[in-house]
N, CA, C and O atoms as a Maestro MAE file, in Angstrom:
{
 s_m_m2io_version
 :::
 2.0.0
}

f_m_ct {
 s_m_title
 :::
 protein
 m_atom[220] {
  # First column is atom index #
  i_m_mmod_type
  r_m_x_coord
  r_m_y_coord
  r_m_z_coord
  i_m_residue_number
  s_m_chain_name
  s_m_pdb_residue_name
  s_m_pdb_atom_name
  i_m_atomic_number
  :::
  1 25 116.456 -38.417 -32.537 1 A "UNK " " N  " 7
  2 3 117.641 -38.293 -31.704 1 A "UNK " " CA " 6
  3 2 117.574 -39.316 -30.581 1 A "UNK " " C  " 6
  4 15 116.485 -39.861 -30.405 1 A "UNK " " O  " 8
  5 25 118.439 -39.599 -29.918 2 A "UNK " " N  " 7
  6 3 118.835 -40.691 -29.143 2 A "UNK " " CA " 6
  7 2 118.808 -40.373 -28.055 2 A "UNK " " C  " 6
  8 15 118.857 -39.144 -28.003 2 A "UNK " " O  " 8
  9 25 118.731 -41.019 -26.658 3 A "UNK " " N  " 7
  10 3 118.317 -40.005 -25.222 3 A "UNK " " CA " 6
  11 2 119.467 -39.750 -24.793 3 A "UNK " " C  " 6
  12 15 119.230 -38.890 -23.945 3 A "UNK " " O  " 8
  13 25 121.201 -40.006 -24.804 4 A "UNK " " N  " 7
  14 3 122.275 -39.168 -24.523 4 A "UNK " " CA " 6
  15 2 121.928 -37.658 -25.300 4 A "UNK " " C  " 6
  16 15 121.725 -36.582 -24.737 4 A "UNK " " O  " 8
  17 25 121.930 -37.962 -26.859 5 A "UNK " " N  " 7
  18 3 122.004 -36.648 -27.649 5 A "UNK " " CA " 6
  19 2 121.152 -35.735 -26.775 5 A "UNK " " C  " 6
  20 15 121.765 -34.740 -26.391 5 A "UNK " " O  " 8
  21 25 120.025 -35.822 -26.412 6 A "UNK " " N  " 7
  22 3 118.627 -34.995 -25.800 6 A "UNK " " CA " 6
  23 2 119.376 -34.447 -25.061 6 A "UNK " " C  " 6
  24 15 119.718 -33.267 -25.128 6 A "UNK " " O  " 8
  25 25 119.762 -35.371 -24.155 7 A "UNK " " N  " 7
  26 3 120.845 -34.907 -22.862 7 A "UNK " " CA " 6
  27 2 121.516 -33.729 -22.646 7 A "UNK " " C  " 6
  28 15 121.529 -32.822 -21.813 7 A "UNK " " O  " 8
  29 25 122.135 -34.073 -23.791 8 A "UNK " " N  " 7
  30 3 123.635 -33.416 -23.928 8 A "UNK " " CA " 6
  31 2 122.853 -31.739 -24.377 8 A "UNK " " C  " 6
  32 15 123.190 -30.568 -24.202 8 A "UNK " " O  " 8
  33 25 122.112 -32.175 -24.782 9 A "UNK " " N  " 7
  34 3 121.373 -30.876 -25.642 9 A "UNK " " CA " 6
  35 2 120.502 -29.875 -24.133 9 A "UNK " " C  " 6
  36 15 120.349 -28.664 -23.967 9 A "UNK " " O  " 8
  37 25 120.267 -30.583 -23.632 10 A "UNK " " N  " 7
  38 3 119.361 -30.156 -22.236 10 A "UNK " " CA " 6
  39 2 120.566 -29.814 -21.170 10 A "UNK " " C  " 6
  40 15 120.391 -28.847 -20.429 10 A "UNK " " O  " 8
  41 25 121.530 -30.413 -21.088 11 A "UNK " " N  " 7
  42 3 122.707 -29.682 -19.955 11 A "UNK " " CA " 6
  43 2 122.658 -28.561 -20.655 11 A "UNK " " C  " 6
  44 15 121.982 -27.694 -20.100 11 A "UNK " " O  " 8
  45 25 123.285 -28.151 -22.021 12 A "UNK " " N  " 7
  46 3 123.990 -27.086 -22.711 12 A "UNK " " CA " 6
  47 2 122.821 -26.060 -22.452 12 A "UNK " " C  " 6
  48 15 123.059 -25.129 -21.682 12 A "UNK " " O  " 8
  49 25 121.494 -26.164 -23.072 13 A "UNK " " N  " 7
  50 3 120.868 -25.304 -22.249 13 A "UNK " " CA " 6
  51 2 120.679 -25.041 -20.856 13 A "UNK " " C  " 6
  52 15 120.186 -23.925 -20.697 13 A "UNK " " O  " 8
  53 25 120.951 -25.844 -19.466 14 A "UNK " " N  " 7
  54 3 120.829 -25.114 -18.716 14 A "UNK " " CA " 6
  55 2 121.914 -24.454 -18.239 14 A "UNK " " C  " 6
  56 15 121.723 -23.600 -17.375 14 A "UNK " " O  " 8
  57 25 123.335 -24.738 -18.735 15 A "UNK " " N  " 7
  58 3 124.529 -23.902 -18.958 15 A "UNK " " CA " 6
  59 2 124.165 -22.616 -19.355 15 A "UNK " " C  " 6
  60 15 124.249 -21.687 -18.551 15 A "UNK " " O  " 8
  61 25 123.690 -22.414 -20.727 16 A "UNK " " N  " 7
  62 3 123.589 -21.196 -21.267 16 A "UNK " " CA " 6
  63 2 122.469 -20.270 -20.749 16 A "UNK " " C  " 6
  64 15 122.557 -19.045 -20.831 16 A "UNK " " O  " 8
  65 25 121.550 -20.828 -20.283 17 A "UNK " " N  " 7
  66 3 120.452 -20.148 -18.758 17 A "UNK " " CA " 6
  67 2 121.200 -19.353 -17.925 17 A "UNK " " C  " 6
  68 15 121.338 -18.130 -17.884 17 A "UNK " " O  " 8
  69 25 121.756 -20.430 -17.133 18 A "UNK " " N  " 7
  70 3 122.971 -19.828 -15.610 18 A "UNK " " CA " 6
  71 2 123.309 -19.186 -15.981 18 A "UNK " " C  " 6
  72 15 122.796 -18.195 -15.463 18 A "UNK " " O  " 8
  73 25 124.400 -18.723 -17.140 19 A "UNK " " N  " 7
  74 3 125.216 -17.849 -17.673 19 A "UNK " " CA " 6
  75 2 124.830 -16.864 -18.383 19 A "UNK " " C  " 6
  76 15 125.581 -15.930 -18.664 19 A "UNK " " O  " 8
  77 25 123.489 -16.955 -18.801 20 A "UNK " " N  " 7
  78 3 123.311 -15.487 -19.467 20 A "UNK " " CA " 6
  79 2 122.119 -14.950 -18.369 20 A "UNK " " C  " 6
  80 15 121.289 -14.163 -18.824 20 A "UNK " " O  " 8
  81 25 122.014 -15.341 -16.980 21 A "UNK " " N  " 7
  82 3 121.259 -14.944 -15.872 21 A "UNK " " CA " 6
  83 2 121.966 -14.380 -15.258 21 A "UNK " " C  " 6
  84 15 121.700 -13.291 -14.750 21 A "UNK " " O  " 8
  85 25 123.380 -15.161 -15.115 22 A "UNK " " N  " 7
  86 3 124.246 -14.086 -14.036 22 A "UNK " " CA " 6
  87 2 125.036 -13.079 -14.477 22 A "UNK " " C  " 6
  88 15 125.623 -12.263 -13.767 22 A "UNK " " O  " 8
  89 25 125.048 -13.171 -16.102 23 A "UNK " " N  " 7
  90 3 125.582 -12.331 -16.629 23 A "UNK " " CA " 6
  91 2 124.793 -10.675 -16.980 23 A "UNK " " C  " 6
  92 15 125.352 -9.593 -17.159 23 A "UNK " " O  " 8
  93 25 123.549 -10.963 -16.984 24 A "UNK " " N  " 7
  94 3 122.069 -9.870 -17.714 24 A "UNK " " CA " 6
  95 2 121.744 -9.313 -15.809 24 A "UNK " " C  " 6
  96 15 121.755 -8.178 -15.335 24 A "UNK " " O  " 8
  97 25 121.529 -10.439 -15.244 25 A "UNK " " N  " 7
  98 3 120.900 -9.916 -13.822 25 A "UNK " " CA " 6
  99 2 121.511 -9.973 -12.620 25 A "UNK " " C  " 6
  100 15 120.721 -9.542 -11.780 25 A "UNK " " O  " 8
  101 25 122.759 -10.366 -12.024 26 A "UNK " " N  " 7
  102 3 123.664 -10.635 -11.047 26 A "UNK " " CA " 6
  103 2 124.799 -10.307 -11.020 26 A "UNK " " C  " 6
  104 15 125.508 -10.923 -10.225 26 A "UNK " " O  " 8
  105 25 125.385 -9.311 -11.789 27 A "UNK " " N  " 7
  106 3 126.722 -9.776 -12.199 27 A "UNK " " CA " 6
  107 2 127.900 -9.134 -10.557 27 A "UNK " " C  " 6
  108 15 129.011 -9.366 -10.081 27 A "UNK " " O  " 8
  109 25 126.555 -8.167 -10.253 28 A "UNK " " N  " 7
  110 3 127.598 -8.390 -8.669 28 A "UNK " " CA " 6
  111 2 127.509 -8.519 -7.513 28 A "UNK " " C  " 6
  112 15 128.124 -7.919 -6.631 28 A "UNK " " O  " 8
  113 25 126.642 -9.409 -7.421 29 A "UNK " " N  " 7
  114 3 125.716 -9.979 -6.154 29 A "UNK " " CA " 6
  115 2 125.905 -11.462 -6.096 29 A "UNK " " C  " 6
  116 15 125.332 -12.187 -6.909 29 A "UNK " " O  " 8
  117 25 126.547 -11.852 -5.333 30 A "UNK " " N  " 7
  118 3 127.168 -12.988 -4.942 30 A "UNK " " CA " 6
  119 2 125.629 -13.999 -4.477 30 A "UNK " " C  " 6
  120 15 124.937 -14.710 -5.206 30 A "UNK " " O  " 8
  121 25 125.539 -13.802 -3.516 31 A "UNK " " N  " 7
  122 3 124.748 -14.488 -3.018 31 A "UNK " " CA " 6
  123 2 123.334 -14.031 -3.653 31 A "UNK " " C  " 6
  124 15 122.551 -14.528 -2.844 31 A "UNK " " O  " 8
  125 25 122.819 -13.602 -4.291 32 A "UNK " " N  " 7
  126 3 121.892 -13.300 -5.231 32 A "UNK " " CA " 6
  127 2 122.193 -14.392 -6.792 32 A "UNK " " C  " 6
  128 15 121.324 -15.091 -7.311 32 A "UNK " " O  " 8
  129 25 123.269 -14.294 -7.151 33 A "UNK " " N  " 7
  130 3 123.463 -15.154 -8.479 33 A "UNK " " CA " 6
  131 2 123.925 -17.103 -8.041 33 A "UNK " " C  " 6
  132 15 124.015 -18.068 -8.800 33 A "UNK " " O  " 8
  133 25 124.146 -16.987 -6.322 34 A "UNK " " N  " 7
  134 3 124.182 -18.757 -6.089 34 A "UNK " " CA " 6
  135 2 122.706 -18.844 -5.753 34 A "UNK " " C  " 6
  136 15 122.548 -20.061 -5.855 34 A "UNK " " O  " 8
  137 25 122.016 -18.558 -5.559 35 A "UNK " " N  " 7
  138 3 120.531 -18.312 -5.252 35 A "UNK " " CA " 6
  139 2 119.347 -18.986 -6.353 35 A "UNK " " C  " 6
  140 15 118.713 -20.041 -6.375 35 A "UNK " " O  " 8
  141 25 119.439 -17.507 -7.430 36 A "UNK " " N  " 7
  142 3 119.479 -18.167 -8.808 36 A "UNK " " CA " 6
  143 2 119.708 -18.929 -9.755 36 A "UNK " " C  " 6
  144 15 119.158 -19.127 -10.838 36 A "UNK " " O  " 8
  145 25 120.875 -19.481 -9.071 37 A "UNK " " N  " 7
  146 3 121.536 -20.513 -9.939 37 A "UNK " " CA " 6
  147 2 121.259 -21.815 -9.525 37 A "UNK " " C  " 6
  148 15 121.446 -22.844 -10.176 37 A "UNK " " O  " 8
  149 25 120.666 -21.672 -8.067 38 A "UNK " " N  " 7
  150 3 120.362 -23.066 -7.596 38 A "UNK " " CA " 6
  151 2 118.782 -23.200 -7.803 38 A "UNK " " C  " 6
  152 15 118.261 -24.284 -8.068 38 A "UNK " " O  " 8
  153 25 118.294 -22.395 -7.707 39 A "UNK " " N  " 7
  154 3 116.614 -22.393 -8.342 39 A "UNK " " CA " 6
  155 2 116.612 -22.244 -9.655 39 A "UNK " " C  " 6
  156 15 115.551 -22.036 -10.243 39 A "UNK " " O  " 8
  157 25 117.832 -22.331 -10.332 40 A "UNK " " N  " 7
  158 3 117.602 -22.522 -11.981 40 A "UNK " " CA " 6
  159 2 117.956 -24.417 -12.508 40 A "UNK " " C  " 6
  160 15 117.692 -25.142 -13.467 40 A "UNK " " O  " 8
  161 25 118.656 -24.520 -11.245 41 A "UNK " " N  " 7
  162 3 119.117 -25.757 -11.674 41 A "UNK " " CA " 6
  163 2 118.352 -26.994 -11.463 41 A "UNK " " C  " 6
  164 15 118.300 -28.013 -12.151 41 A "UNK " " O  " 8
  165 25 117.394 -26.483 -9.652 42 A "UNK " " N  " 7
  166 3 116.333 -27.557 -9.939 42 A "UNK " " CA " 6
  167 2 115.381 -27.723 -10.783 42 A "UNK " " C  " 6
  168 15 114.886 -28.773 -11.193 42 A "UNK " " O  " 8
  169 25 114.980 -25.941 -11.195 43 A "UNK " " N  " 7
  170 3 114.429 -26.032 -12.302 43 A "UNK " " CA " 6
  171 2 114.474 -27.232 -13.382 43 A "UNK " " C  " 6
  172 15 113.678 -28.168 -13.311 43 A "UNK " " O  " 8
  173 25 115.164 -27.167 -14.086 44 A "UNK " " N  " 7
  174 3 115.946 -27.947 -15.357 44 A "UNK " " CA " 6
  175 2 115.937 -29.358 -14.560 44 A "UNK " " C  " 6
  176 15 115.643 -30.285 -15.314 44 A "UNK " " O  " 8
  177 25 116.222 -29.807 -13.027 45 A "UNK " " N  " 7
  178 3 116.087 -31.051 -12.988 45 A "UNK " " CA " 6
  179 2 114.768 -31.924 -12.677 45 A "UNK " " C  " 6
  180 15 114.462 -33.112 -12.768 45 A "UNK " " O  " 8
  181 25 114.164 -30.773 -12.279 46 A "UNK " " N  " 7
  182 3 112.196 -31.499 -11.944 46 A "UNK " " CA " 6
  183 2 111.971 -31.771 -13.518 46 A "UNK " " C  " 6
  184 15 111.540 -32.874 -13.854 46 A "UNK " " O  " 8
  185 25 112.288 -30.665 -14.611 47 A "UNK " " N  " 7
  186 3 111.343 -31.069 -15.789 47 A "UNK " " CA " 6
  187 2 112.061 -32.005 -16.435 47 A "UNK " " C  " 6
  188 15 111.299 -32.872 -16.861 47 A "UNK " " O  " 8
  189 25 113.724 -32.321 -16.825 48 A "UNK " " N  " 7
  190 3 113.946 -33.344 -16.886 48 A "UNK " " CA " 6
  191 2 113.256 -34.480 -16.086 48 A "UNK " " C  " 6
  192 15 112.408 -35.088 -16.739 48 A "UNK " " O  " 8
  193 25 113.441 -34.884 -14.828 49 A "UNK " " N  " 7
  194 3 112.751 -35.656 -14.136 49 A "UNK " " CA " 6
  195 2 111.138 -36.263 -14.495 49 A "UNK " " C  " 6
  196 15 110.712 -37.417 -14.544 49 A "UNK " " O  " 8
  197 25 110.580 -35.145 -14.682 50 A "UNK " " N  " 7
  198 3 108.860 -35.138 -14.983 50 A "UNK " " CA " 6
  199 2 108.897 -35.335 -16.576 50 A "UNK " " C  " 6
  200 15 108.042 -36.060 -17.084 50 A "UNK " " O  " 8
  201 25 109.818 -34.740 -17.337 51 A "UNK " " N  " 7
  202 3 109.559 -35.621 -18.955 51 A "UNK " " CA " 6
  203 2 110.126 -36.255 -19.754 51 A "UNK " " C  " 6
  204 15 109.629 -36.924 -20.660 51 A "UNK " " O  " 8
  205 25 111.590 -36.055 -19.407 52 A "UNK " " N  " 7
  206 3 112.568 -37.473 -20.116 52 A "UNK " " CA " 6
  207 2 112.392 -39.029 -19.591 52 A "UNK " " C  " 6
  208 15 112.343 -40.081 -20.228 52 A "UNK " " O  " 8
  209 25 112.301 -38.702 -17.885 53 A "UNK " " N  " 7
  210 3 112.494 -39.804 -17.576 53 A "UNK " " CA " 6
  211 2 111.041 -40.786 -17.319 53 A "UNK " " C  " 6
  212 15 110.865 -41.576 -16.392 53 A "UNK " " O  " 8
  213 25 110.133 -40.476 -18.390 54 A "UNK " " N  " 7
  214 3 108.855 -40.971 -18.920 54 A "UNK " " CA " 6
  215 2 109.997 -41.771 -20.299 54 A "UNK " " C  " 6
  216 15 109.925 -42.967 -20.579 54 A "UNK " " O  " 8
  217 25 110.623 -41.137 -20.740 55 A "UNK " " N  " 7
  218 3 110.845 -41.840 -22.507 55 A "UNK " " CA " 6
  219 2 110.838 -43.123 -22.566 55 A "UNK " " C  " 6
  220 15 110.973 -43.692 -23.650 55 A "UNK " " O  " 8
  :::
 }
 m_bond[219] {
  # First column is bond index #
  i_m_from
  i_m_to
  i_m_order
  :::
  1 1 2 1
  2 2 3 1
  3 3 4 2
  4 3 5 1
  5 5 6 1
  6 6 7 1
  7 7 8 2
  8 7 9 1
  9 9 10 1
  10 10 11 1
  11 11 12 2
  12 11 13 1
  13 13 14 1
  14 14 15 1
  15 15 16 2
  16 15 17 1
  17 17 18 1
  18 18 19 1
  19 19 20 2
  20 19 21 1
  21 21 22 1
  22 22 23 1
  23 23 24 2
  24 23 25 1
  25 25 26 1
  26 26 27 1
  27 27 28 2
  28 27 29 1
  29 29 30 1
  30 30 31 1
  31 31 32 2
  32 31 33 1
  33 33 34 1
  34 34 35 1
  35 35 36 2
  36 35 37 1
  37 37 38 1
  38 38 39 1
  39 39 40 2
  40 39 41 1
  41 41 42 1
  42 42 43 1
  43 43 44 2
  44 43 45 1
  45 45 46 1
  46 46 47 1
  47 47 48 2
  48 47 49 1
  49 49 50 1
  50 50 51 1
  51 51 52 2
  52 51 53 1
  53 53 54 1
  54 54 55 1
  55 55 56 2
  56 55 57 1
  57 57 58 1
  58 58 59 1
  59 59 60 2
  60 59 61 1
  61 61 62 1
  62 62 63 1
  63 63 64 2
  64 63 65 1
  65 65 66 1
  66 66 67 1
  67 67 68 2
  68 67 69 1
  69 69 70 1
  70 70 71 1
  71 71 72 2
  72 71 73 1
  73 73 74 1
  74 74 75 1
  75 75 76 2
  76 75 77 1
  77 77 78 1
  78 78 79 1
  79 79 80 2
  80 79 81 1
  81 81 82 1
  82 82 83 1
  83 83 84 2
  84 83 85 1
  85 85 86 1
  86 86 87 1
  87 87 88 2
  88 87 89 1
  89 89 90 1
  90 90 91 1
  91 91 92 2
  92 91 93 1
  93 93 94 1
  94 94 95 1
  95 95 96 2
  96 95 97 1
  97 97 98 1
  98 98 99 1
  99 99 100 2
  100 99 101 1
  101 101 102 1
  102 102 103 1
  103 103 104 2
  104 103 105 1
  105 105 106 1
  106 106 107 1
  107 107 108 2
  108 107 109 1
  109 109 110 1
  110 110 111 1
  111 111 112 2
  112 111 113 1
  113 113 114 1
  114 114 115 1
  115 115 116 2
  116 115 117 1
  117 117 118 1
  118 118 119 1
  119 119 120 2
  120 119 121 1
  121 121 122 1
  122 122 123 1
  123 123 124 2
  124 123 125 1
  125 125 126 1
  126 126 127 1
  127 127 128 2
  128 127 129 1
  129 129 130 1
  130 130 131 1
  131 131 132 2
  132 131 133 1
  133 133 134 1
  134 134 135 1
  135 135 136 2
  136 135 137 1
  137 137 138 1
  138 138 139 1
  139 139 140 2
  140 139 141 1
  141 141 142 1
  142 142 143 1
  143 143 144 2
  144 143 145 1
  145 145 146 1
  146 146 147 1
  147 147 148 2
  148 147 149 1
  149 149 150 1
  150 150 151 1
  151 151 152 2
  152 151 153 1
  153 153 154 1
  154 154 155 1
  155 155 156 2
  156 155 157 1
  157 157 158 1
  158 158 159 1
  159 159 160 2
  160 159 161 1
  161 161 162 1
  162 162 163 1
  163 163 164 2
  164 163 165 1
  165 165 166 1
  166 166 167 1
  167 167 168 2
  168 167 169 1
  169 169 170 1
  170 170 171 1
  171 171 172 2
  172 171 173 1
  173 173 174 1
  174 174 175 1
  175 175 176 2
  176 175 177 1
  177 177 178 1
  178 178 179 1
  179 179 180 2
  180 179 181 1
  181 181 182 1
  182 182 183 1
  183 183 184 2
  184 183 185 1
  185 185 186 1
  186 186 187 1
  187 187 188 2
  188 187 189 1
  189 189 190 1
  190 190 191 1
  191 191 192 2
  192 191 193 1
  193 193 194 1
  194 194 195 1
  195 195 196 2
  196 195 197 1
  197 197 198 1
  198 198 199 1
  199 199 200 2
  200 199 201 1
  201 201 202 1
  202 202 203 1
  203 203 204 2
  204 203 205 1
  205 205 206 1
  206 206 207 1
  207 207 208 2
  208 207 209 1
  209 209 210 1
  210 210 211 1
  211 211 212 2
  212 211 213 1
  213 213 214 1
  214 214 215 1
  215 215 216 2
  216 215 217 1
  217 217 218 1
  218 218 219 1
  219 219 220 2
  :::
 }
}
């Protein structure tokens, strides 16, 4: 696969993360699910960072 395809494949999972986090564990806690969602997102961007952008 090609490093857009990877990409594209690595957003969609951290889409489907956020969304089945705030959906299973937040669904009515506001500031509990932007919380999560922002410590899910650096998540996904340190390890992008630390192993794609080696390719």
């Amino acid at each position: 696969m090609n490093k857009n395809a990877i990409t594209v494949v690595y957003v969609l999972a951290m889409v489907a993360t956020v969304v089945a986090v705030d959906i299973l564990f937040f669904r009515h806690r506001f500031w509990g699910r932007l919380i999560a969602n922002i410590i899910i997102v650096l998540v996904y961007v340190v390890l992008y960072v630390a192993f794609m952008m080696r390719r």
